[in-house]
N, C-alpha and C positions, 0 to 999 in steps of 0.2 A: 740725132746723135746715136751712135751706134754703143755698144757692151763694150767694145774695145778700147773705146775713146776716152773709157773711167769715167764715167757722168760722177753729177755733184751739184749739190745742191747748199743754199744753208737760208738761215733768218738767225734774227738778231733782236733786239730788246734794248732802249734803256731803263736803267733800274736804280734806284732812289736811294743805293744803299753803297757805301764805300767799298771798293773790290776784297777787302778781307772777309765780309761778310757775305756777299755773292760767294767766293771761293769756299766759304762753309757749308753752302747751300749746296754747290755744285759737286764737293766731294762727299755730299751724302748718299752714294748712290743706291742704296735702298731705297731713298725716296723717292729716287726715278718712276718705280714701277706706281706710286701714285698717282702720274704727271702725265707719264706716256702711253698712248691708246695701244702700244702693243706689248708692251715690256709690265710681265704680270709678278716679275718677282726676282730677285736675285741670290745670288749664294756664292758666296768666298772660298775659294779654295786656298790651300796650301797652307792656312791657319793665316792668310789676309783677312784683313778687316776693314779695309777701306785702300782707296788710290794712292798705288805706290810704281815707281818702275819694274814692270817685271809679273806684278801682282795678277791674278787670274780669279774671273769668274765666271758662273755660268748664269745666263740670261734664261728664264720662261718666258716664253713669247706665245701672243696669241692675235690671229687675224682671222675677221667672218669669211675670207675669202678662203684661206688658205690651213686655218684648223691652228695647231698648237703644237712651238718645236722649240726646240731651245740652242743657243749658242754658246759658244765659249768665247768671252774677253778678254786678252789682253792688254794690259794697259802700257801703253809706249814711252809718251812723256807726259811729267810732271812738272811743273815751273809753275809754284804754288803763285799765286794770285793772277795769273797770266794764262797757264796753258791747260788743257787735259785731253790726252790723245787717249783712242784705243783702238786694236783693232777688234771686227768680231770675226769669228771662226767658226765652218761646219763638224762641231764634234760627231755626230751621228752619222754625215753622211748622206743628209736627206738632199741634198742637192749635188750631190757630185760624191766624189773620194771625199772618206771621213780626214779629218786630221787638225792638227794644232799647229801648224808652222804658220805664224803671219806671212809669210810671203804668198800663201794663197790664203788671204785674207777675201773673208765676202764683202765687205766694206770696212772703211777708217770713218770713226765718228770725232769728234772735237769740238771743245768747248774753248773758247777764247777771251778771255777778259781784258779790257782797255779800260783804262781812267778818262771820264766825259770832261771836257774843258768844263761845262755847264756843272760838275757836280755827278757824281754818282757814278754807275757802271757801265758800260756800253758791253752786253753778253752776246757772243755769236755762236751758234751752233752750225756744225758743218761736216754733211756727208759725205763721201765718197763711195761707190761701187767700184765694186772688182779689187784685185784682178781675177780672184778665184770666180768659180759658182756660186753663184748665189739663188734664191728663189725666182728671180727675172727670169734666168735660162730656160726654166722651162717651160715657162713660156714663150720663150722665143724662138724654143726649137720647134714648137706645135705652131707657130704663125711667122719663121722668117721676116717677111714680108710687111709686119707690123712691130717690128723692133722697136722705132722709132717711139709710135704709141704706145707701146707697151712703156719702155723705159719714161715718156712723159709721164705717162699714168702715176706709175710708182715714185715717181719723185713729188709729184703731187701730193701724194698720200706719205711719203715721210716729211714733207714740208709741215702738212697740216701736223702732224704728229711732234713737229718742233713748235710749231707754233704752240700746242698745247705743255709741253715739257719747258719753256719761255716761259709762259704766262705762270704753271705752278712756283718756274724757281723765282720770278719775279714777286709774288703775290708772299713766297716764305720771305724770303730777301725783305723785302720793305717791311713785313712783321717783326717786329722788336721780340724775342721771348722774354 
């Protein structure tokens, strides 16, 4: 699979808890930075305070490979017990031209909720790269020729990274407070 081709990835979950309450869990997203091995903390701009259309934030992020940078979020859609789109954005620049327009968006992330016939949630998380720059590039300008691998790689390693941001919002989900 090539950069151009918008790789994507996702994993999914069932979860023991009626989609209102998955949806509570999943619009908490402060709590992400709990859940997920690279997402170290979040911050609301624009006096948001949690997932709305339109709404923005910025992501701290940290990887042992790649050090500590942060993104801007936009969040797309909203379709409370069902959807949560966003995009992320390079504010800084560290991968290409700095900027906020989703259209050069580094990737689209989304959360999907379905009601299980059996009872409970069926949660899907799902990525998309591109079409902007993103952190893959640069490595794919220093190895062409390993695009391929490269792009596996990293979808491996955000796969795992769902698997673990699943299991946290599974684990609060079926927790009663």
């Amino acid at each position: 699979m090539r950069y151009a081709d918008r790789p994507s990835t996702h994993r999914e979950v069932h979860i023991a808890a009626e989609p209102s309450r998955v949806w509570e869990v999943v619009t908490d997203v402060e709590a992400m930075a709990g859940w997920s091995p690279e997402l170290v903390r979040v911050e609301w701009q624009d006096g948001a305070d949690g997932p709305a259309p339109g709404a923005r934030y910025f992501g701290h992020n940290r990887n042992p490979l790649v050090g500590e940078w942060r993104t801007l979020s936009h969040i797309t859609e909203v379709v409370p017990e069902r959807t949560l789109t966003w995009c992320v954005l390079d504010p800084d620049g560290r991968y290409g031209k700095a900027g906020e327009d989703p259209a050069d968006r580094m990737a689209t992330w989304s959360f999907a909720l379905t009601p299980a016939p059996e009872g409970g949630t069926v949660l899907r998380q799902s990525v998309t790269v591109g079409p902007g720059r993103s952190g893959l590039n640069a490595y794919i300008d220093r190895a062409p020729d390993q695009e391929e691998a490269i792009i596996d790689y990293r979808l491996n390693e955000l796969g795992k990274g769902m698997d673990a941001t699943l299991a946290g919002i599974k684990e609060t989900a079926e927790r009663r407070p």
